[in-house]
Backbone as CSV, one residue per row, in Angstrom:
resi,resn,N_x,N_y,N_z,CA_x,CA_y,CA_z,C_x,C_y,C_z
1,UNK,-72.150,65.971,42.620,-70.783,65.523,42.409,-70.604,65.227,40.925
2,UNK,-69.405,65.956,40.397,-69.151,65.776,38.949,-68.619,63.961,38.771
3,UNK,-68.305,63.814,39.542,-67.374,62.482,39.447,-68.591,61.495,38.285
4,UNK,-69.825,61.319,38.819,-70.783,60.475,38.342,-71.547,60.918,37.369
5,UNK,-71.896,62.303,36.744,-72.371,62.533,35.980,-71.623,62.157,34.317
6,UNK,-73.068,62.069,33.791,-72.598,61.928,32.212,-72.753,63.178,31.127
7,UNK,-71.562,63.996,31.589,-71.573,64.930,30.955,-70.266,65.223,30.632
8,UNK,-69.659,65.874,29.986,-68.214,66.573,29.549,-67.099,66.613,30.833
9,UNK,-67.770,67.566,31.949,-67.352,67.777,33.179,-66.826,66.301,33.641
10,UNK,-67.745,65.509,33.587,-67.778,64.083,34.344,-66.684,63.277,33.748
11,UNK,-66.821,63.198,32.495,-66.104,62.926,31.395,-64.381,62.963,32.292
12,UNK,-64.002,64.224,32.227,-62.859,65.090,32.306,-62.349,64.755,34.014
13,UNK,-63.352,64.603,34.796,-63.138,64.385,36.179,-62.190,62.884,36.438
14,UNK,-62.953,62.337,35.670,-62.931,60.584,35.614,-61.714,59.834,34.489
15,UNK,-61.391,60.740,33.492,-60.424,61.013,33.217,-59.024,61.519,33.886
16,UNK,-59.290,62.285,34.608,-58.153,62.700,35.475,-57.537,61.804,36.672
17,UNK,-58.907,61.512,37.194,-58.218,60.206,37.537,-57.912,59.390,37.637
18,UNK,-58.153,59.260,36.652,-57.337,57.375,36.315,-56.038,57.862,35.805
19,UNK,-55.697,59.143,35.234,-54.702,59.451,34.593,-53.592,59.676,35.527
20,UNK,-54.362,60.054,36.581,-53.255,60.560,37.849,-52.782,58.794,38.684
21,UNK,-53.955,57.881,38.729,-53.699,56.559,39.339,-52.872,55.887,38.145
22,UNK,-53.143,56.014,36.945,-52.539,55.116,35.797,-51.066,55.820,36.294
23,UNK,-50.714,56.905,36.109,-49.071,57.174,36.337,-48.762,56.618,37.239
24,UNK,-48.947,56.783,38.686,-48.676,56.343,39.915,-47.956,54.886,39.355
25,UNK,-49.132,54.001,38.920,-48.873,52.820,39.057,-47.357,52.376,38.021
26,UNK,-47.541,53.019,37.056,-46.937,52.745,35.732,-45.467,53.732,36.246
27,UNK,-45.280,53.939,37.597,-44.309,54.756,37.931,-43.902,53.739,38.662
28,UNK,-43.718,53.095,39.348,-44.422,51.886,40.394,-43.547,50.801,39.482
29,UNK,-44.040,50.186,38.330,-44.499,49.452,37.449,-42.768,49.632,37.193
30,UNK,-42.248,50.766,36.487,-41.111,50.712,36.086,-40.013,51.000,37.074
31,UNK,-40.260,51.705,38.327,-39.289,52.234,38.946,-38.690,50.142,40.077
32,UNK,-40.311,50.115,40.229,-40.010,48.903,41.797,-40.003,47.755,40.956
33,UNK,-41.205,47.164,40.595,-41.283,45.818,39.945,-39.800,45.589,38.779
34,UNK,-39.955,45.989,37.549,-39.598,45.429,36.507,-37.329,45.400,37.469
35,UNK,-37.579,46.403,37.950,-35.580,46.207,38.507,-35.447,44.880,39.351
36,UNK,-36.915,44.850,40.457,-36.711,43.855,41.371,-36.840,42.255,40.463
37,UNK,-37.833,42.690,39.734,-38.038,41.215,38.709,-36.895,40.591,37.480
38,UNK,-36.365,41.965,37.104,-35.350,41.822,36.013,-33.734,40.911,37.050
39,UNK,-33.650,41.597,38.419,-32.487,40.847,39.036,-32.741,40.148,40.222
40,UNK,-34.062,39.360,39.818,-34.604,38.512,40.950,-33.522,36.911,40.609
41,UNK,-33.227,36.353,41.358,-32.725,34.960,41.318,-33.794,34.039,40.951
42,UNK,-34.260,32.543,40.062,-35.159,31.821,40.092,-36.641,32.639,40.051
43,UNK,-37.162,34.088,39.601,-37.970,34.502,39.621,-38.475,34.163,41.505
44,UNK,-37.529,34.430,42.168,-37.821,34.899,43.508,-38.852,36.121,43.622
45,UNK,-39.610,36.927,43.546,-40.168,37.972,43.604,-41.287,38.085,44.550
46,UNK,-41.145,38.569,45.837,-42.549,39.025,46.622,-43.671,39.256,45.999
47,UNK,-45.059,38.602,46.582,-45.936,38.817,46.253,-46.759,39.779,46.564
48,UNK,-46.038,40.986,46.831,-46.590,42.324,47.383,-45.763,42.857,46.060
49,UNK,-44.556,43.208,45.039,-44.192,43.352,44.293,-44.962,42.937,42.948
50,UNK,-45.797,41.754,43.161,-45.991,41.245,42.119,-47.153,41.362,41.992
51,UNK,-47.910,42.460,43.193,-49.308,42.816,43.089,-48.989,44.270,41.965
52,UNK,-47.806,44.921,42.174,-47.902,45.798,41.286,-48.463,45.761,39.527
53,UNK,-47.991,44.546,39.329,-48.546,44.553,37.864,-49.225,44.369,38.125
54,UNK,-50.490,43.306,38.342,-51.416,42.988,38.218,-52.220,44.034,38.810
55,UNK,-52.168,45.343,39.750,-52.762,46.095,39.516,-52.940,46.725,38.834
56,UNK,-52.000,46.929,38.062,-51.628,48.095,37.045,-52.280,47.606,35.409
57,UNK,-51.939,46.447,35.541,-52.935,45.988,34.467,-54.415,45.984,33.933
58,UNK,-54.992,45.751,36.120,-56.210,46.132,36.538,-56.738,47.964,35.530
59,UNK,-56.137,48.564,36.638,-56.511,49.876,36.086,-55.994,50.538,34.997
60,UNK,-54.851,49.981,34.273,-54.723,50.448,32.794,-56.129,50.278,32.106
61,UNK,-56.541,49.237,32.181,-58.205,48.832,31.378,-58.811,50.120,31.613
62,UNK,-59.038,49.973,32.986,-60.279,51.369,33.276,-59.687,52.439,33.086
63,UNK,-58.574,52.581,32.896,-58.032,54.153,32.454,-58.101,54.094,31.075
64,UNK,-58.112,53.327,30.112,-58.391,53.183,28.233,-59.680,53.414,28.293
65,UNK,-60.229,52.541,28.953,-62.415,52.964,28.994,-62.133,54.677,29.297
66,UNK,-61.878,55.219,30.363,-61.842,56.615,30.659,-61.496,57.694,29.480
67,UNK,-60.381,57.170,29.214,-60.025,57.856,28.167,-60.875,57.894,26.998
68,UNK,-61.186,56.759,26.453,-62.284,56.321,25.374,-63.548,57.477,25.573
69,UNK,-63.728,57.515,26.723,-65.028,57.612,27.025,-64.796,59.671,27.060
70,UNK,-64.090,60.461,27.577,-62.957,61.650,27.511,-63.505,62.234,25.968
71,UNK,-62.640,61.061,25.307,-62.240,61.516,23.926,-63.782,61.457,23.274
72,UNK,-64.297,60.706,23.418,-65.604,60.587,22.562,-66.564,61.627,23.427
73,UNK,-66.301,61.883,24.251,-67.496,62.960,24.908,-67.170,64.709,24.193
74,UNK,-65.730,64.546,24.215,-65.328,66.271,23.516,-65.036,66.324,22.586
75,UNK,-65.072,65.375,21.714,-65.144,64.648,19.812,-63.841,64.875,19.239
76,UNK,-62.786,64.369,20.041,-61.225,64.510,19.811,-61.292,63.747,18.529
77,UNK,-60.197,64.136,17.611,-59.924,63.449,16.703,-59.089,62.085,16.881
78,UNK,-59.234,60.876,15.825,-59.176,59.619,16.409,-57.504,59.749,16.510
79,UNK,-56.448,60.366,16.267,-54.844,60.137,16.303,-54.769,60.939,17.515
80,UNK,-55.307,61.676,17.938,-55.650,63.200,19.405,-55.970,61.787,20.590
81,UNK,-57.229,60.723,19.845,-57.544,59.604,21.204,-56.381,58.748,21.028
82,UNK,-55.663,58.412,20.152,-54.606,57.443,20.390,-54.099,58.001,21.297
83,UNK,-53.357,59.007,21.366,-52.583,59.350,21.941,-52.888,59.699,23.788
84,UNK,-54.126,59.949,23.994,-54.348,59.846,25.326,-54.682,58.459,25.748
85,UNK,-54.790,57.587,24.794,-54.987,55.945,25.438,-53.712,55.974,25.077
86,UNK,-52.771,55.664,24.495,-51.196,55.707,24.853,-50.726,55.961,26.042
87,UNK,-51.191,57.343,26.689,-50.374,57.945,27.581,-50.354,56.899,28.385
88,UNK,-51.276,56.332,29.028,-50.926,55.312,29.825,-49.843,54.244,30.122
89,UNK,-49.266,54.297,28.664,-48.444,53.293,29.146,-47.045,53.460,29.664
90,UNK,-46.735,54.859,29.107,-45.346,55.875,29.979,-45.502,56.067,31.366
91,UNK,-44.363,56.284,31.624,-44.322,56.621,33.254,-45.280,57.725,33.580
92,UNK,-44.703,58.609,32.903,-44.665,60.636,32.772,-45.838,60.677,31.594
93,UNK,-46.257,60.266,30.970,-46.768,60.603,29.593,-48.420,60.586,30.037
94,UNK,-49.130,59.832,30.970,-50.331,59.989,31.638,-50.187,61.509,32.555
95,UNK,-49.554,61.656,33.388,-49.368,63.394,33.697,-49.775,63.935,32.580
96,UNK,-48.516,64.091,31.597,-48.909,65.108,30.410,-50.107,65.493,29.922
97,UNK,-50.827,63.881,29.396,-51.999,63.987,29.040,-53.295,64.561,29.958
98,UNK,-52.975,64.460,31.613,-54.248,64.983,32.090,-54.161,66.286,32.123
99,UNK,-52.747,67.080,31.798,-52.151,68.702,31.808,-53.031,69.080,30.658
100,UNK,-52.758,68.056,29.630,-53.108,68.644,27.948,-55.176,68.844,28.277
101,UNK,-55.343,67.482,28.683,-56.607,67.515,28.638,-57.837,68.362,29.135
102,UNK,-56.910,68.553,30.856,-57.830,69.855,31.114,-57.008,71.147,30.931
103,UNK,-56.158,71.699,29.778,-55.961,73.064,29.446,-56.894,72.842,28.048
104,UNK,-57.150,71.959,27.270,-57.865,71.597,25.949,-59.550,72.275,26.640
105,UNK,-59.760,71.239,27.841,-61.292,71.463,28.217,-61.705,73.387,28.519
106,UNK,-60.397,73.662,29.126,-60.768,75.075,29.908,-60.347,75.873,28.843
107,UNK,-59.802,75.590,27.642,-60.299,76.598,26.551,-61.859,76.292,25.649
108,UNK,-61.897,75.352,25.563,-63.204,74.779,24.987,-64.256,75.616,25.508
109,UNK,-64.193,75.099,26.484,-65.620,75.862,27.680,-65.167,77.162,28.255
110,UNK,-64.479,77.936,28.129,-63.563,78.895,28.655,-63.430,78.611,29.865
111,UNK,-63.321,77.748,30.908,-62.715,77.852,32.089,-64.149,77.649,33.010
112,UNK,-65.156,77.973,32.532,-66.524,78.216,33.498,-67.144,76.625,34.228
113,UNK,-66.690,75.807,33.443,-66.941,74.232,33.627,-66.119,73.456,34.310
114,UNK,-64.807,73.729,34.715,-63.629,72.909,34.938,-64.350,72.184,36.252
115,UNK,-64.196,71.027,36.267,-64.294,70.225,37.501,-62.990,70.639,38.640
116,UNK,-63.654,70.441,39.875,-62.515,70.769,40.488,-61.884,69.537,41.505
């Protein structure tokens, strides 16, 4: 299983998904929480609502380690890693980055490596 290895592949696997869970949440994050919280009365807000951030906060971390860890395995340049530890914090902009990242990997390696 690529998921656990420490290699490029692994790298890119583990990357992807946090990139695919970081959107989810950060979709989540802006679409449910911040409307229900912004026109809550007395900060009324369910605590099933209010697990959203605090998850999302959760796995933003481990999606910056991922990324960190991405970028330093395929020796991205350091404004190339801003920008995939950024993505995280857009709704849409973590998608992008896991699009960019594995079309970047499957030219690198020509395609023979791609995790699936």
């Amino acid at each position: 299983m690529n998921f656990f290895k420490f290699n490029r592949a692994g790298a890119l696997l583990r990357f992807r998904v946090m990139a695919n869970i970081a959107g989810v949440l950060s979709l989540l994050l802006w679409l449910v929480y911040l409307p229900i919280k912004l026109t809550a009365t007395n900060d009324n807000v369910p605590m099933a609502i209010r697990l959203i951030a605090v998850v999302h906060g959760f796995m933003y971390m481990i999606y910056v380690l991922t990324a960190f860890n991405y970028s330093l395995s395929v020796r991205k340049p350091f404004f190339s890693m801003l920008g995939y530890l950024a993505a995280g914090t857009l709704p849409i902009a973590s998608f992008v980055a896991d699009r960019r990242a594995r079309a970047e990997f499957a030219a690198m390696t020509g395609g023979s490596q791609l995790p699936q």
